[in-house]
N, C-alpha and C positions, 0 to 999 in steps of 0.2 A: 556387590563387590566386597572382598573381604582383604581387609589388612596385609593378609600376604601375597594380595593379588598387586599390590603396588608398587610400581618400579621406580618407582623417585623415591622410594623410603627403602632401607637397610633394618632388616629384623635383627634388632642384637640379640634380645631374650624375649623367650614370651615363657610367662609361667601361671600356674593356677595359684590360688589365694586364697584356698577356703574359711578360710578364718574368714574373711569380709563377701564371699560367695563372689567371685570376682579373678576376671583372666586379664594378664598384665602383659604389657607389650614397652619393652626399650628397644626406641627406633632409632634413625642417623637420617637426616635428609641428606640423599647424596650429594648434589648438589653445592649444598653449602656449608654441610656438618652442624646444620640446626641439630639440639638434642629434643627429644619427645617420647612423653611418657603418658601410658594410657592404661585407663585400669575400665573395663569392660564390666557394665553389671546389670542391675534391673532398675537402680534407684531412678527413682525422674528427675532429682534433682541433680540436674547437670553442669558439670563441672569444668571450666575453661581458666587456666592462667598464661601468661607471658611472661616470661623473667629475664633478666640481665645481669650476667655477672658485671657489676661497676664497684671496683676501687679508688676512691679517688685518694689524691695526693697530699690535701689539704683540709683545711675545716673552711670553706669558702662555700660547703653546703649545696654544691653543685648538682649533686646525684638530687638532692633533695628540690629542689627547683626547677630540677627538667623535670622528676615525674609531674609537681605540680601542672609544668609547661606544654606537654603533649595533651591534656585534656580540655585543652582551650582551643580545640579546633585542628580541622587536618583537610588532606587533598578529599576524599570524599565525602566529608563532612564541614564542610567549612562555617557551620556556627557558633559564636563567640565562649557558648560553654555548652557542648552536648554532652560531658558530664551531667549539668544538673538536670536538663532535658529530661538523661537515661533517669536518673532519682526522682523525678516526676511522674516519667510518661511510663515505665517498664515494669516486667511483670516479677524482676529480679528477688531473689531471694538473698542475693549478696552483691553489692557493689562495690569494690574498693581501688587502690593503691597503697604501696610500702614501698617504702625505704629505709633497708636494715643498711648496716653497715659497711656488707659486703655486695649486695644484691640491691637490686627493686623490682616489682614482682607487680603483675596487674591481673589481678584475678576477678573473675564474675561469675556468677552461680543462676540459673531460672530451673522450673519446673516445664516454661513451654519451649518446647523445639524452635518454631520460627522467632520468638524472642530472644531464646539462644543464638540463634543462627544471627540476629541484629548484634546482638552484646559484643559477641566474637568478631565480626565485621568493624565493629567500631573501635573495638581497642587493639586491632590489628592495624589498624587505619594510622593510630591517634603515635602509636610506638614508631613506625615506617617510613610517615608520613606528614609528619605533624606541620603548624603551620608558623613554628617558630622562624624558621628561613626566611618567611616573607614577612613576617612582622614582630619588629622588634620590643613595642612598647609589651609582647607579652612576658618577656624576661622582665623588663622594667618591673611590672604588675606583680609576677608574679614571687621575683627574687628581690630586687632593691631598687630604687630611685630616690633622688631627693626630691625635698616637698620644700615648699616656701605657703605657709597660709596665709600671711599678711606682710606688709610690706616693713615694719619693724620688728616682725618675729624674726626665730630661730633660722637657720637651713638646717631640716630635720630627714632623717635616712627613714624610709617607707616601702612594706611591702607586703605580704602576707606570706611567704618562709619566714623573712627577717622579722616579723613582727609574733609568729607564731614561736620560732625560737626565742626567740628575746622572754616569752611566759615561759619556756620549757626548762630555760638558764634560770631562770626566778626560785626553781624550787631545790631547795638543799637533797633533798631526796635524787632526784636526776641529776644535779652537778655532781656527787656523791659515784652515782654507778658510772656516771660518763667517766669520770675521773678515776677510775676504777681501770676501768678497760682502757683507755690512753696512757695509762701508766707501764700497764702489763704489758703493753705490744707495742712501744713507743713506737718501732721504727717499720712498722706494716700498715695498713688500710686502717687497723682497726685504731692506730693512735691518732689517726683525725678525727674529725665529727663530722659525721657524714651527713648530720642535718642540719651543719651550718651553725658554726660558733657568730652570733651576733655583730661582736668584733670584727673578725674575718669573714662574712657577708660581703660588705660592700666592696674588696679587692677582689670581685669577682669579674672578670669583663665579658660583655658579648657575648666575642669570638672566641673564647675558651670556653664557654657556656655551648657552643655549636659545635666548638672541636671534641667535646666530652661526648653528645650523641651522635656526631660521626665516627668515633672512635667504637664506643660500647654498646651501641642498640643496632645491631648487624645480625641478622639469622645462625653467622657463626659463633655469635658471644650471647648463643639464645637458647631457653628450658620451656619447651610447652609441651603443658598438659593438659592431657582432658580425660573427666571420669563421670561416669553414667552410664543412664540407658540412651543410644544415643547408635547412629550411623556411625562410627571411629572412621571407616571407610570413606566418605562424601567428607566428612570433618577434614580430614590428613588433606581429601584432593583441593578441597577449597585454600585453605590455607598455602597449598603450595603454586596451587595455578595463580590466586591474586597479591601471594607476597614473597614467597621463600623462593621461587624459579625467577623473580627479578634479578639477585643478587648473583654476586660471583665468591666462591669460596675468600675468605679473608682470614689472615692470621691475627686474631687479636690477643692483646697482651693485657689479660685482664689476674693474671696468675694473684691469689693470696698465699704472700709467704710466711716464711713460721718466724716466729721471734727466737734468738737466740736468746741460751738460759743467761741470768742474770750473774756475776761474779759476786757479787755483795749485795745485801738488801737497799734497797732505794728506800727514801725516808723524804715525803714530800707532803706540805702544808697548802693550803687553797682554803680560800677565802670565800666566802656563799652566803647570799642574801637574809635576814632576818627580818621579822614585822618590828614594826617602831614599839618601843616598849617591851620589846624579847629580851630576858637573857641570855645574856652569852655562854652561861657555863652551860645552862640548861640546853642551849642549840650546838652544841659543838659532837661531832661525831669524830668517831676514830676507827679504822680500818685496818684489818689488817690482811692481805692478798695473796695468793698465791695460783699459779698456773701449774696443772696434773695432766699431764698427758692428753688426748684430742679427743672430739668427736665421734671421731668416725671407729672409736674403741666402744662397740656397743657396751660391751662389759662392763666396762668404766665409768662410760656415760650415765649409765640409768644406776648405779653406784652409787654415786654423786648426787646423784637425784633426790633417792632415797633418803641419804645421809643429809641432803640440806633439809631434807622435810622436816 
């Protein structure tokens, strides 16, 4: 069967690529306006991602906690990490998760077909299905808890986001760019920290940790792709028979808006960690910022590029 043999997906474009020897397909899942993108080739090494447009509201690091959170087990996987499993047992050329700013993105790469077809299964699974709803200590684990280790110690905040951020806030280098970009776009997605200001961690609860992937991890607020040599046709039916033909179209409201330009320069000071015995003059950075036009101005873009080189 072939790509345009399928009635549950909508052909937007399909165009040639010779530059990478490669025929590209922008598809629509009727059904739910899942969006999918398919680049058709010879390479073996085959290519699956999941993405979600997620903006969150706050630096409570939330987008950052659920990706963590979905790979701790799901409805057809119910083991306590088939992450590490897959980094043990799999024949994977690439295994990951991201959490940019705007998005988080679950991408997996193999060489074999039927281990392909496992990868793809389990982070379909892990995104749809996760086993967050039935067990709470995995937010706990994997976002915040308190700790008590003895009975006249501290009560100390414990997690591995919160603890992974808490090193990532440590370095003048990353408080520097973060601070950079929450400056420029105070009042969008991009003036929080989407991976969890250490501070604003633990005001995170639960049930807004649950209302976050019931809201943004929905086939309508979904990017999957897939590129290789590879059936595109059995990929598209599987995917839709065991996850995207569950759901029912949903409006989500995951829009990133623009920042409006600034009236006067903003002039702001932040404080950043040093080693014992550092000087101060010698660590003190100064910046100075500006926002030029967007992205999606190829022209521009790669302008920019050039010129920071």
């Amino acid at each position: 069967m072939r790509v345009e043999d399928l009635s549950t997906y909508e052909i937007i474009e399909k165009r040639q690529i010779p530059d990478i020897n490669s025929v590209t397909y922008l598809c629509r899942h009727k059904k739910t306006g899942a969006r999918v993108a398919l680049v058709s080739n010879d390479d073996e090494n085959k290519v699956f991602y999941i993405g979600f447009r997620t903006t969150p509201k706050d630096s409570t690091g939330v987008a950052h906690i659920l990706e963590h959170s979905v790979l701790c087990g799901s409805k057809e996987f119910p083991v306590k990490d088939p992450f590490v499993e897959l980094v043990k047992g799999s024949l994977n050329t690439f295994l990951n998760a991201m959490t940019y700013p705007d998005k988080t993105v679950y991408p997996v790469a193999s060489c074999n077909d039927k281990d392909f077809q496992n990868l793809m299964h389990v982070y379909l699974d892990a995104v749809f299905y996760p086993n967050i709803y039935k067990n709470e200590s995995i937010f706990r684990q994997e976002g915040w808890h308190y700790e008590l280790e003895g009975d006249n110690e501290e009560l100390k905040v414990n997690g591995v986001v919160y603890n992974e951020m808490k090193g990532a806030f440590s370095s003048p280098d990353d408080v520097l760019e973060r601070e950079i970009m929450n400056s420029l776009y105070p009042h969008t997605t991009y003036g929080c920290e989407s991976g969890g200001d250490p501070e604003a961690i633990p005001e995170l609860t639960y049930e807004e940790f649950l209302n976050f992937h019931r809201k943004f991890y929905h086939p309508s607020n979904s990017y999957i792709y897939l590129y290789g040599n590879m059936d595109m046709a059995e990929k598209l039916t599987f995917i839709d028979e065991h996850y995207l033909s569950v759901y029912d179209a949903l409006e989500v409201d995951s829009e990133v808006t623009e920042e409006a330009a600034f009236t006067t320069p903003n002039r702001i000071v932040r404080e950043c960690p040093i080693g014992e015995g550092e000087d101060e003059e010698e660590n003190t950075y100064l910046s100075q910022n500006f926002c030029v036009g967007n992205s999606l101005d190829p022209k521009l873009y790669i302008a920019f590029q050039i010129l920071d080189y």
